[in-house]
N, CA, C, O and CB atoms as a CASP TS submission, in Angstrom:
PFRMAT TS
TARGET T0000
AUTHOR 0000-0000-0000
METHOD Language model
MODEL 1
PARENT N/A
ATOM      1  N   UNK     1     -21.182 -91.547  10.666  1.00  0.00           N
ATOM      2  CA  UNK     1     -21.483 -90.643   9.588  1.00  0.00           C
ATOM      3  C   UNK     1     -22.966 -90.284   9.642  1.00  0.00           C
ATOM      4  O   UNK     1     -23.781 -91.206   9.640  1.00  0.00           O
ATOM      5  CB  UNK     1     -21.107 -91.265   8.228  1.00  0.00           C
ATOM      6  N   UNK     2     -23.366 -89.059   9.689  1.00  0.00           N
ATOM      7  CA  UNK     2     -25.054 -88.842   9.333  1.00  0.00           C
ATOM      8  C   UNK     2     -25.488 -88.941   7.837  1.00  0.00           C
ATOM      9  O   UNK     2     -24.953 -88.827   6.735  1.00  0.00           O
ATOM     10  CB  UNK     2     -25.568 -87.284   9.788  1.00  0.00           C
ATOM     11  N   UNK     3     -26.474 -89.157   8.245  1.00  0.00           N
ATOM     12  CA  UNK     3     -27.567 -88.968   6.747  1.00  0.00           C
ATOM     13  C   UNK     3     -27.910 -87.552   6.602  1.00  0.00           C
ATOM     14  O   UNK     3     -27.902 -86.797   7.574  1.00  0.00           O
ATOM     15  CB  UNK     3     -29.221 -89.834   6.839  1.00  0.00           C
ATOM     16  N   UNK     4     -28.231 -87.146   5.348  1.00  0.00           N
ATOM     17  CA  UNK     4     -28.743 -85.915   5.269  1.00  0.00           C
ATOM     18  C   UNK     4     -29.860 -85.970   5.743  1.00  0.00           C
ATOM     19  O   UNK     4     -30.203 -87.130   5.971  1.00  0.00           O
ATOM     20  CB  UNK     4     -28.768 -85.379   4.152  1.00  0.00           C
ATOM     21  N   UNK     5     -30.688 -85.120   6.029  1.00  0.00           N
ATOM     22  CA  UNK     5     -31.629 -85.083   6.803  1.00  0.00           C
ATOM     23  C   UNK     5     -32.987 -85.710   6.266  1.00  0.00           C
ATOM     24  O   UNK     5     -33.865 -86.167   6.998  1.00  0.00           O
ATOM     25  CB  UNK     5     -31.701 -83.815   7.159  1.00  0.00           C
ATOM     26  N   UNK     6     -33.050 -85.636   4.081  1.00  0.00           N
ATOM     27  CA  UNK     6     -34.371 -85.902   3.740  1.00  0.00           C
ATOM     28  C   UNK     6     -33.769 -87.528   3.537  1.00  0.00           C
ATOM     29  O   UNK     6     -34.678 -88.186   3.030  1.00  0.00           O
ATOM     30  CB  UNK     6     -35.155 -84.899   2.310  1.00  0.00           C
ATOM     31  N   UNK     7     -32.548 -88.376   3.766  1.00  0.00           N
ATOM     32  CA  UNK     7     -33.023 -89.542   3.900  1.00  0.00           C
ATOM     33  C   UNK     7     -33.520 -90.208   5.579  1.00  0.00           C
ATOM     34  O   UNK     7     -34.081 -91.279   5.808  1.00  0.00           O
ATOM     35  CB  UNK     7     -31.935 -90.271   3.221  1.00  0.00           C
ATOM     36  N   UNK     8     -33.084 -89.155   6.553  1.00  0.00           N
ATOM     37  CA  UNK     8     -33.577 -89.619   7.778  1.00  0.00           C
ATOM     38  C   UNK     8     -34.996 -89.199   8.009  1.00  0.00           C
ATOM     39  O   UNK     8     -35.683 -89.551   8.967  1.00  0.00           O
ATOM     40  CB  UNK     8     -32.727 -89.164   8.853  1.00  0.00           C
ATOM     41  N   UNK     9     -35.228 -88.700   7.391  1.00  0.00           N
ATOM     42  CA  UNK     9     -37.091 -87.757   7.670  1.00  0.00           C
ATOM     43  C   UNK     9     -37.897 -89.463   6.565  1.00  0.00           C
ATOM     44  O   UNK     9     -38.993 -89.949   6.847  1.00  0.00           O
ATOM     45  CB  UNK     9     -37.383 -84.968   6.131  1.00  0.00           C
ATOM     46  N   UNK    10     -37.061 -89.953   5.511  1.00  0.00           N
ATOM     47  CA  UNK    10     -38.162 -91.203   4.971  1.00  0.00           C
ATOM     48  C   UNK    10     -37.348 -92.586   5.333  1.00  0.00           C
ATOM     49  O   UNK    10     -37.455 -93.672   4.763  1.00  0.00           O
ATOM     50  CB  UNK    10     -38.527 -91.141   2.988  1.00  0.00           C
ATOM     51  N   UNK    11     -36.539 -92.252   6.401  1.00  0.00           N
ATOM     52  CA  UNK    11     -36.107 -93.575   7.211  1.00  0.00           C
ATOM     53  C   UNK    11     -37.691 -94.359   7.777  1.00  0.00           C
ATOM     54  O   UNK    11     -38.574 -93.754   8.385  1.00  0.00           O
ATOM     55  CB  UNK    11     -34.940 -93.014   8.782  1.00  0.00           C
ATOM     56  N   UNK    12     -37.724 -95.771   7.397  1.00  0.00           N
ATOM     57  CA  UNK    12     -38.623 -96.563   8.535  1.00  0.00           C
ATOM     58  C   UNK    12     -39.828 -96.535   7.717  1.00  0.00           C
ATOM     59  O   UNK    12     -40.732 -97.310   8.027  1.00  0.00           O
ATOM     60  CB  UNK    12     -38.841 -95.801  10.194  1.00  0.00           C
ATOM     61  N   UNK    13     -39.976 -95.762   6.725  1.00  0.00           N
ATOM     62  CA  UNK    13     -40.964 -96.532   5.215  1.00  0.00           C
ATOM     63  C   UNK    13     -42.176 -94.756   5.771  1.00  0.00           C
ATOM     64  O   UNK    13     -43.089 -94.335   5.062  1.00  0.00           O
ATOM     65  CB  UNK    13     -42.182 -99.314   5.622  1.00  0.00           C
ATOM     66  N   UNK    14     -41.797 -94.193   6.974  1.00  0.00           N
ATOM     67  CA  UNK    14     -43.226 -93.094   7.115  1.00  0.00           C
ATOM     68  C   UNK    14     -42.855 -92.155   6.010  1.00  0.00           C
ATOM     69  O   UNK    14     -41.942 -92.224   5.187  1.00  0.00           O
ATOM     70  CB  UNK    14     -43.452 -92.086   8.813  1.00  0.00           C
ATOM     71  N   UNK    15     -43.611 -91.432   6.160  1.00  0.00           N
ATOM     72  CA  UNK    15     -43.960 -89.916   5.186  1.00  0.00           C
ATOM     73  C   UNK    15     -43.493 -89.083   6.017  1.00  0.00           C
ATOM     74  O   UNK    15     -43.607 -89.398   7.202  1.00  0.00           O
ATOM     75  CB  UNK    15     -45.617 -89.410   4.766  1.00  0.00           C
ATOM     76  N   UNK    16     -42.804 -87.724   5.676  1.00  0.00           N
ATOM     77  CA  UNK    16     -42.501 -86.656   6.333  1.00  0.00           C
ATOM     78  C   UNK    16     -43.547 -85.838   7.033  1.00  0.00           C
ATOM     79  O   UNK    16     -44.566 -86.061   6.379  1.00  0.00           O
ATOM     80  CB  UNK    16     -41.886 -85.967   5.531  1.00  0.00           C
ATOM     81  N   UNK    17     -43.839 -85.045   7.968  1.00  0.00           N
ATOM     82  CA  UNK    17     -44.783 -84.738   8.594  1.00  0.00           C
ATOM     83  C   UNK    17     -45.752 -83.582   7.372  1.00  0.00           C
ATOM     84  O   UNK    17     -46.947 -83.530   7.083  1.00  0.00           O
ATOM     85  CB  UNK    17     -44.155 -84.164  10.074  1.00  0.00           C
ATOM     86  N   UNK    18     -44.490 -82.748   6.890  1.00  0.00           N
ATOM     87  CA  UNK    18     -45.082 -81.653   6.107  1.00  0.00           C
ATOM     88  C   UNK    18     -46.365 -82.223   5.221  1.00  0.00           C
ATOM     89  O   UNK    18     -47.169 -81.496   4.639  1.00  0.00           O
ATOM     90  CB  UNK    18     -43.898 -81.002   5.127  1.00  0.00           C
ATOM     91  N   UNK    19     -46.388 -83.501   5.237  1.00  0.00           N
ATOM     92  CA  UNK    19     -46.905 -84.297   3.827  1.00  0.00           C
ATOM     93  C   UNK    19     -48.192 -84.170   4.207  1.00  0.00           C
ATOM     94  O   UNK    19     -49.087 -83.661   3.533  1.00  0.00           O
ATOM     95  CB  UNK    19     -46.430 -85.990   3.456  1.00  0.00           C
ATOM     96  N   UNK    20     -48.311 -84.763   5.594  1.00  0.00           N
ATOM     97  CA  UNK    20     -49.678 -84.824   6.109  1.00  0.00           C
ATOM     98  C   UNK    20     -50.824 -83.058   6.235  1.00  0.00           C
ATOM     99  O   UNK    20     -52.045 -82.939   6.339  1.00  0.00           O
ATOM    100  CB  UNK    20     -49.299 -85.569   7.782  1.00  0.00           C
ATOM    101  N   UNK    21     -50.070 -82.328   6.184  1.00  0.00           N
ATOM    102  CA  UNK    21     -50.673 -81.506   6.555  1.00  0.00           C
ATOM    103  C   UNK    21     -50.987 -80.657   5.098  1.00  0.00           C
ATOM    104  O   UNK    21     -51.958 -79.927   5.294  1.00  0.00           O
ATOM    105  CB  UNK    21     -49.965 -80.919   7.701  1.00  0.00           C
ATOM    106  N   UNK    22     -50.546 -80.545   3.906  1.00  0.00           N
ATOM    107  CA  UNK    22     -50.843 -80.419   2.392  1.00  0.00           C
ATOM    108  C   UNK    22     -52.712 -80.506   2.133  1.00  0.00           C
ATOM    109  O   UNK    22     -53.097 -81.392   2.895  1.00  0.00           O
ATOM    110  CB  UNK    22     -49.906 -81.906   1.520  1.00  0.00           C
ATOM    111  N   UNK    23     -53.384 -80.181   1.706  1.00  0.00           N
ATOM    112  CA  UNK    23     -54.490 -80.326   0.883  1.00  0.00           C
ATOM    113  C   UNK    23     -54.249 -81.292   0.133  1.00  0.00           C
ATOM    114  O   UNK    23     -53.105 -81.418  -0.301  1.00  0.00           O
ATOM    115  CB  UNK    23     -54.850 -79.288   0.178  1.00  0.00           C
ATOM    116  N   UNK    24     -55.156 -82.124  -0.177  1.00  0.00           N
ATOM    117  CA  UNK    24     -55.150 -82.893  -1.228  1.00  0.00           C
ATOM    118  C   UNK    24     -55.841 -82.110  -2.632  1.00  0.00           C
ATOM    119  O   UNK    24     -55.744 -80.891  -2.766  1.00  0.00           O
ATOM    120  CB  UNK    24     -55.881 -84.182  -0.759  1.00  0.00           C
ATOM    121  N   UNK    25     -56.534 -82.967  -3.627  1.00  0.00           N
ATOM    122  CA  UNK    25     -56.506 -82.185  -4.775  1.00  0.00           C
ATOM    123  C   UNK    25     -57.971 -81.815  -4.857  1.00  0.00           C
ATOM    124  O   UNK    25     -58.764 -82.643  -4.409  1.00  0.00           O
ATOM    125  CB  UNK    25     -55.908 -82.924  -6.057  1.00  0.00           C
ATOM    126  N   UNK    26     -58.527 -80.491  -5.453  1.00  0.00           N
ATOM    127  CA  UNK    26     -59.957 -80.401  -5.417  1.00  0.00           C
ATOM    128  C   UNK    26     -60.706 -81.660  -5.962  1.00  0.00           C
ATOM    129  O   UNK    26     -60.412 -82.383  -6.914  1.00  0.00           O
ATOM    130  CB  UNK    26     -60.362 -79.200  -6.191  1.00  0.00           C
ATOM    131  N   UNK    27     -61.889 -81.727  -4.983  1.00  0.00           N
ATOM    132  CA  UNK    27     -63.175 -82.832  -5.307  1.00  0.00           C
ATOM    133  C   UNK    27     -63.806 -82.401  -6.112  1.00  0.00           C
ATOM    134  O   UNK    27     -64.179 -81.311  -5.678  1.00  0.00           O
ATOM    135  CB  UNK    27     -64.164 -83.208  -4.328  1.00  0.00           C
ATOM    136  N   UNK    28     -64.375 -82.620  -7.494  1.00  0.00           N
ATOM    137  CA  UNK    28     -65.034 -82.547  -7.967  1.00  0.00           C
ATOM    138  C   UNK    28     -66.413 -83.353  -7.263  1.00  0.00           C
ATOM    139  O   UNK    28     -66.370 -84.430  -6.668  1.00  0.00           O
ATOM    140  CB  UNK    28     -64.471 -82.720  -8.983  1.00  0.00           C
ATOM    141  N   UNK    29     -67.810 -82.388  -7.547  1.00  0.00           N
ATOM    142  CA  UNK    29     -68.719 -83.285  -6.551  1.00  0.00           C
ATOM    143  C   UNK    29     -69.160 -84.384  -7.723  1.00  0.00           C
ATOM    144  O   UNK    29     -69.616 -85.484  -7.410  1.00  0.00           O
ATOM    145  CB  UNK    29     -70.246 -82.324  -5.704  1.00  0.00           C
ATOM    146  N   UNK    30     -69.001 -84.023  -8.923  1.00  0.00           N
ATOM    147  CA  UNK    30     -69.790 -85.544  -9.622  1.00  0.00           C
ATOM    148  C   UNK    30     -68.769 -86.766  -9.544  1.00  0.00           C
ATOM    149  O   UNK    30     -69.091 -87.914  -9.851  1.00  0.00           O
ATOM    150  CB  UNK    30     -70.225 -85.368 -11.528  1.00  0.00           C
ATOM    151  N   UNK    31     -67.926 -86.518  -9.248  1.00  0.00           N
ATOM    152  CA  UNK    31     -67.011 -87.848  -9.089  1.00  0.00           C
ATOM    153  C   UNK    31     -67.970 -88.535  -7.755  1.00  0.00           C
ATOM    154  O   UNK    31     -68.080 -89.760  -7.814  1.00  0.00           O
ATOM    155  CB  UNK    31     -65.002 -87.432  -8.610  1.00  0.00           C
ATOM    156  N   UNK    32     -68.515 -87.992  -6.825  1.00  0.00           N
ATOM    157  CA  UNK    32     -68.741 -88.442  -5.580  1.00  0.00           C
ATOM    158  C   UNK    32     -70.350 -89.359  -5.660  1.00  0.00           C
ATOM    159  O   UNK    32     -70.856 -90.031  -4.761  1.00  0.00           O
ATOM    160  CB  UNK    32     -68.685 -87.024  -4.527  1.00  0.00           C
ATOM    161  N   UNK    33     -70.983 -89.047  -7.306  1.00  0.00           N
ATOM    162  CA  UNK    33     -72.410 -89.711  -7.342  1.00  0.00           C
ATOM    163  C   UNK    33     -71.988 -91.080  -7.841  1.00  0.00           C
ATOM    164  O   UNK    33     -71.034 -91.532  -8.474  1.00  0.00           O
ATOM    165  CB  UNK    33     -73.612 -88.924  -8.394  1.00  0.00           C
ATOM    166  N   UNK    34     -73.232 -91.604  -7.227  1.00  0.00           N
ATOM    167  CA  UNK    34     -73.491 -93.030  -8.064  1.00  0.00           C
ATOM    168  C   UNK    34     -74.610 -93.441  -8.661  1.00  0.00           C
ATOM    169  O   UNK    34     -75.771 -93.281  -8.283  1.00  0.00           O
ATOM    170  CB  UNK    34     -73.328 -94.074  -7.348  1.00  0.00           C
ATOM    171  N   UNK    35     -74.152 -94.050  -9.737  1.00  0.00           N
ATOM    172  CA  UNK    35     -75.302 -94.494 -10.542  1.00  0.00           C
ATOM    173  C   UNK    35     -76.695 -94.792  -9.824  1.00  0.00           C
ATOM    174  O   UNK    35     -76.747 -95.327  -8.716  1.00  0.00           O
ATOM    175  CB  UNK    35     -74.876 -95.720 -11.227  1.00  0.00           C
ATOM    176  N   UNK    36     -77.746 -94.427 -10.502  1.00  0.00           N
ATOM    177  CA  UNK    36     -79.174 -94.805  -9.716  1.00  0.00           C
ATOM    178  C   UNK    36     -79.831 -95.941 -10.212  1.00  0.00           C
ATOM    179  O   UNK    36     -80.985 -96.280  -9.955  1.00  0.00           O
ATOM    180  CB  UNK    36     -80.261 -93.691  -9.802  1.00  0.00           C
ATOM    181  N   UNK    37     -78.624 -96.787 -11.299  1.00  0.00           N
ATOM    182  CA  UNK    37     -79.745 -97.911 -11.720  1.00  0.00           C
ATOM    183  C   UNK    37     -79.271 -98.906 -11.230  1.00  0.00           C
ATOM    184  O   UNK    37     -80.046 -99.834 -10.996  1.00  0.00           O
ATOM    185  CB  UNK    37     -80.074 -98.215 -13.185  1.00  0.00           C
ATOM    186  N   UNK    38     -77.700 -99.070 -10.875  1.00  0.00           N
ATOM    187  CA  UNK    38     -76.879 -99.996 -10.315  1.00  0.00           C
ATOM    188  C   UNK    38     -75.866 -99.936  -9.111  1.00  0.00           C
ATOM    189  O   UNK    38     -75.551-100.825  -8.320  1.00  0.00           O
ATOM    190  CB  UNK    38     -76.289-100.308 -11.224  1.00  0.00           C
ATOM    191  N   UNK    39     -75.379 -98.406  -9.218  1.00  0.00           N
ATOM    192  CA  UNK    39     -74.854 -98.323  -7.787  1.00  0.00           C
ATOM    193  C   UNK    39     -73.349 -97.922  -7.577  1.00  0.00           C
ATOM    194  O   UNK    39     -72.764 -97.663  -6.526  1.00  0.00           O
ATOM    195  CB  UNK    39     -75.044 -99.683  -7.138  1.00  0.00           C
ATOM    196  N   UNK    40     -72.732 -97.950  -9.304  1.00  0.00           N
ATOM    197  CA  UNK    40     -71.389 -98.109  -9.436  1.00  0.00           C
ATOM    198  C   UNK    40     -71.055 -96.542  -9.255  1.00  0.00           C
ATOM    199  O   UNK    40     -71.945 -95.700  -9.134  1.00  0.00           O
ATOM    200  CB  UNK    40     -70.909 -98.880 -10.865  1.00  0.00           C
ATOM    201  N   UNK    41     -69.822 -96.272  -9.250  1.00  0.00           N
ATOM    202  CA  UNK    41     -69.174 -94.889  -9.099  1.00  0.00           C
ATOM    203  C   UNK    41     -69.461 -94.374 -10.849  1.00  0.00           C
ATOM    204  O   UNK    41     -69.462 -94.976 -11.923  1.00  0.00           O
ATOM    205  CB  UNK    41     -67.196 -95.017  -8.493  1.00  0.00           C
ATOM    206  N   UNK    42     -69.616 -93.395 -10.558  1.00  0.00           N
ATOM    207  CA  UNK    42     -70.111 -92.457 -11.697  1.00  0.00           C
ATOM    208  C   UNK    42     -69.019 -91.472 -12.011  1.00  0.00           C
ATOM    209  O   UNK    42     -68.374 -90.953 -11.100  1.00  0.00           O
ATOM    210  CB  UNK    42     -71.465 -91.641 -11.291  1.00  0.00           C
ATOM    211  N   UNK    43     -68.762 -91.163 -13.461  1.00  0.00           N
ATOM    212  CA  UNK    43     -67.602 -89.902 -13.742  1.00  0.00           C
ATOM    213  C   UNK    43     -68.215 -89.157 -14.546  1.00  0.00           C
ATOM    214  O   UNK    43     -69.302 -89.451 -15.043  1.00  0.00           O
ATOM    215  CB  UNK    43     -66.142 -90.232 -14.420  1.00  0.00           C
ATOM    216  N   UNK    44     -67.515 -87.992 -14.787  1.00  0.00           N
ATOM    217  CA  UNK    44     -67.988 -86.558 -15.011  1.00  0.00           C
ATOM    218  C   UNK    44     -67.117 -87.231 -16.869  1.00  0.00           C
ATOM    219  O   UNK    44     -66.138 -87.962 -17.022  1.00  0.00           O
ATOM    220  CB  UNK    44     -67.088 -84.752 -13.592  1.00  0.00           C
ATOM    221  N   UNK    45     -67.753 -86.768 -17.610  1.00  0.00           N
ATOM    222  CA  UNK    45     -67.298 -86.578 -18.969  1.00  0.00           C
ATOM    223  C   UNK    45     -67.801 -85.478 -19.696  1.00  0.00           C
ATOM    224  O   UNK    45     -68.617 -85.614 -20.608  1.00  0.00           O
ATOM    225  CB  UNK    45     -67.559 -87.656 -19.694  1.00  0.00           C
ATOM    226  N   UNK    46     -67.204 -84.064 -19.214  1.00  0.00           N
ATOM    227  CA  UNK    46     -67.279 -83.019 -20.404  1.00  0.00           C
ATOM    228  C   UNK    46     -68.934 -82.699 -19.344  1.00  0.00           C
ATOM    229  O   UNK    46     -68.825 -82.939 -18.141  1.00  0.00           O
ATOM    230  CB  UNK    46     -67.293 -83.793 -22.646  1.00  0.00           C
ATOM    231  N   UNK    47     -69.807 -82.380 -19.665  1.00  0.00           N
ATOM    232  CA  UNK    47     -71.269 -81.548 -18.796  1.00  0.00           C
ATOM    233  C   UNK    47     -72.032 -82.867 -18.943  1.00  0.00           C
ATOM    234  O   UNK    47     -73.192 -82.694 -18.567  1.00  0.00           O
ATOM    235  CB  UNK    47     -72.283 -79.850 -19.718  1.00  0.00           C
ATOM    236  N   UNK    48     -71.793 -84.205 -19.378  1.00  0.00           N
ATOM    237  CA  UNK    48     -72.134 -85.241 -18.712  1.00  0.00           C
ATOM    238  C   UNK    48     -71.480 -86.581 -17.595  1.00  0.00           C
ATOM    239  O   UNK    48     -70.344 -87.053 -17.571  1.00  0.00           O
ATOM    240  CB  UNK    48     -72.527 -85.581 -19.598  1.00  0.00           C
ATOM    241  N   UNK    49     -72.971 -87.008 -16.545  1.00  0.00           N
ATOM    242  CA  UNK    49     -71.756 -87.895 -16.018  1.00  0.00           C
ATOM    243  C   UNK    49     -72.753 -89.255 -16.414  1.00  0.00           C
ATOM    244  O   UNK    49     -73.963 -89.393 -16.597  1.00  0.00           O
ATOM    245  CB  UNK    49     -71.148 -87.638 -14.026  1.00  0.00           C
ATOM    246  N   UNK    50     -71.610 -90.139 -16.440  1.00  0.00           N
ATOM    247  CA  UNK    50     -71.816 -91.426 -17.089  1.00  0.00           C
ATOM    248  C   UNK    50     -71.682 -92.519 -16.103  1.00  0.00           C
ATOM    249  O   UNK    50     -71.141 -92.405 -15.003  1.00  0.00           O
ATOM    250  CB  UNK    50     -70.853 -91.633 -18.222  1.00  0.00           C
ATOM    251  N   UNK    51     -72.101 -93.352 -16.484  1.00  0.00           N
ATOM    252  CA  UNK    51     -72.017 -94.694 -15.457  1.00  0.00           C
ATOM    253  C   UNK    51     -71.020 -95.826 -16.211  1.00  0.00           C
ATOM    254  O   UNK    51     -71.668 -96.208 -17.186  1.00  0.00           O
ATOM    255  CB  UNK    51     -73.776 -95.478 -15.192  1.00  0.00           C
ATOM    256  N   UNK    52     -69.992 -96.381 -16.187  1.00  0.00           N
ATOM    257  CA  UNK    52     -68.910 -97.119 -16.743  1.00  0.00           C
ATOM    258  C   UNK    52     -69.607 -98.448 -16.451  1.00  0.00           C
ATOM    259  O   UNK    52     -69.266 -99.344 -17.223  1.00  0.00           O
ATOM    260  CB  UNK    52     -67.364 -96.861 -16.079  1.00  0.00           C
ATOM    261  N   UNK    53     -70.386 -98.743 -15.641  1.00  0.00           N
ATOM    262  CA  UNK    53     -70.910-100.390 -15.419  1.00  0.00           C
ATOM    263  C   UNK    53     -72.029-100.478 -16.851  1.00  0.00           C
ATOM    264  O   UNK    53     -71.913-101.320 -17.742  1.00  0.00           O
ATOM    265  CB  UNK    53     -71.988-100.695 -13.473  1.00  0.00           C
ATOM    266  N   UNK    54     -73.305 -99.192 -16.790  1.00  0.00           N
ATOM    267  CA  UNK    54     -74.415 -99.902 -17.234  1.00  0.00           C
ATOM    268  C   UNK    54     -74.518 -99.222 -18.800  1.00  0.00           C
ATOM    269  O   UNK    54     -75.038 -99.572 -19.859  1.00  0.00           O
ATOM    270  CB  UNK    54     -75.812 -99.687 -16.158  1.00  0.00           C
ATOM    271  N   UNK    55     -73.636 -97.922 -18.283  1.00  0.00           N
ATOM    272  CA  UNK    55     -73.961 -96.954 -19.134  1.00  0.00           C
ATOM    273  C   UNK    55     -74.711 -95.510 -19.089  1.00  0.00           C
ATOM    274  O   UNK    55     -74.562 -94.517 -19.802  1.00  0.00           O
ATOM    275  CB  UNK    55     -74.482 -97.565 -19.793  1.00  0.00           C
ATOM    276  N   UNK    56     -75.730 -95.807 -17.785  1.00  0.00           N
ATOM    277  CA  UNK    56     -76.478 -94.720 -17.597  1.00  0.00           C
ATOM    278  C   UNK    56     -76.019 -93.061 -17.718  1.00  0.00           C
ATOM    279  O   UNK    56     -74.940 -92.723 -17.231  1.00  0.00           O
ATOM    280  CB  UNK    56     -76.893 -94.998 -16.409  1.00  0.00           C
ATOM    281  N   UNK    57     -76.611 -92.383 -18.173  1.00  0.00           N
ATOM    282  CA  UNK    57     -75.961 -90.685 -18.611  1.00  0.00           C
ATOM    283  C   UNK    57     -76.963 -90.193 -17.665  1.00  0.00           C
ATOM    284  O   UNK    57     -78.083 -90.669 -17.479  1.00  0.00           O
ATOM    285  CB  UNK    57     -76.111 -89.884 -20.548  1.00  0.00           C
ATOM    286  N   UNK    58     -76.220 -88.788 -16.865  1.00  0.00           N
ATOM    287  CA  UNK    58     -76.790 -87.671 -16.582  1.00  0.00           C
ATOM    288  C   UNK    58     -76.140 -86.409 -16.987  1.00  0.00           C
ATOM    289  O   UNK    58     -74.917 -86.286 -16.927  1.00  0.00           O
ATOM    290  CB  UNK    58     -76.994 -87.691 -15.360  1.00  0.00           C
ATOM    291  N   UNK    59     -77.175 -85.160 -17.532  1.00  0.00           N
ATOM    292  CA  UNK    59     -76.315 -84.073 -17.571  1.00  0.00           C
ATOM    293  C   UNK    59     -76.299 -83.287 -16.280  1.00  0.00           C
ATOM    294  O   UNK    59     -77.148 -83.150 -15.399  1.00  0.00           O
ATOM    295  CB  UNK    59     -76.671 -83.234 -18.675  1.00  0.00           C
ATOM    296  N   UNK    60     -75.105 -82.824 -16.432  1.00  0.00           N
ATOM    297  CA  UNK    60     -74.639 -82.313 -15.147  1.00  0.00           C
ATOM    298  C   UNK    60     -75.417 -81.096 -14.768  1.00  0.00           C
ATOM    299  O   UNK    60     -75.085 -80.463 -13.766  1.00  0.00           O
ATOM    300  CB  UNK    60     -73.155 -81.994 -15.186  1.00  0.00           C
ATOM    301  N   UNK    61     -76.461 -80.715 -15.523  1.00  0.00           N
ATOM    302  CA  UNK    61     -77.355 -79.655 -14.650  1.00  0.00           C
ATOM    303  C   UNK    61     -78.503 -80.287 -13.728  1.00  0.00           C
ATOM    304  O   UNK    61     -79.126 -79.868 -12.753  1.00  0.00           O
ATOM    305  CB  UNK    61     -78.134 -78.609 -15.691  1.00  0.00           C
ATOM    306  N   UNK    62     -78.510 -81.401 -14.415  1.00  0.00           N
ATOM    307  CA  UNK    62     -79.929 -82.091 -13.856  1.00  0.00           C
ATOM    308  C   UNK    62     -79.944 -82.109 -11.893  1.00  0.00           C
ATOM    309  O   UNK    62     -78.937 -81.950 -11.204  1.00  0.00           O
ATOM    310  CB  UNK    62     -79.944 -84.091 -14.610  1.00  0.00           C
ATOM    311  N   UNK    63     -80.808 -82.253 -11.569  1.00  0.00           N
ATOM    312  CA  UNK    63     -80.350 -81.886 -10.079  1.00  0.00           C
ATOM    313  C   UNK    63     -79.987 -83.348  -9.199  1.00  0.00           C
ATOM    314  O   UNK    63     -79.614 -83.287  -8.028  1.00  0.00           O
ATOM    315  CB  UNK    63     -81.742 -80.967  -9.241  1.00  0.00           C
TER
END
């Protein structure tokens, strides 16, 4: 008996090929800073980004 084809394409635990080749989701670039007093990953909240370890704030115009 065969399988339909989308359980033989996620036979063996891989991903379908189409998957790999997709965009992932836009980067925001302040997700990508880190804090300057400690080092931790930094997030964007609203036109500020914040530091979740120390606390530190930047507004997002600052350069």
């Amino acid at each position: 008996m065969r399988r339909p084809v989308s359980e033989a394409a996620h036979s063996g635990g891989s991903r379908p090929v189409e998957d790999a080749r997709r965009p992932g989701p836009p980067i925001d670039i302040r997700d990508l800073q880190e804090c300057e007093a400690c080092g931790t990953k930094m997030y964007g909240l609203h036109c500020k980004i914040v530091c979740p370890n120390c606390g530190y704030k930047r507004d997002c115009s600052d350069p």
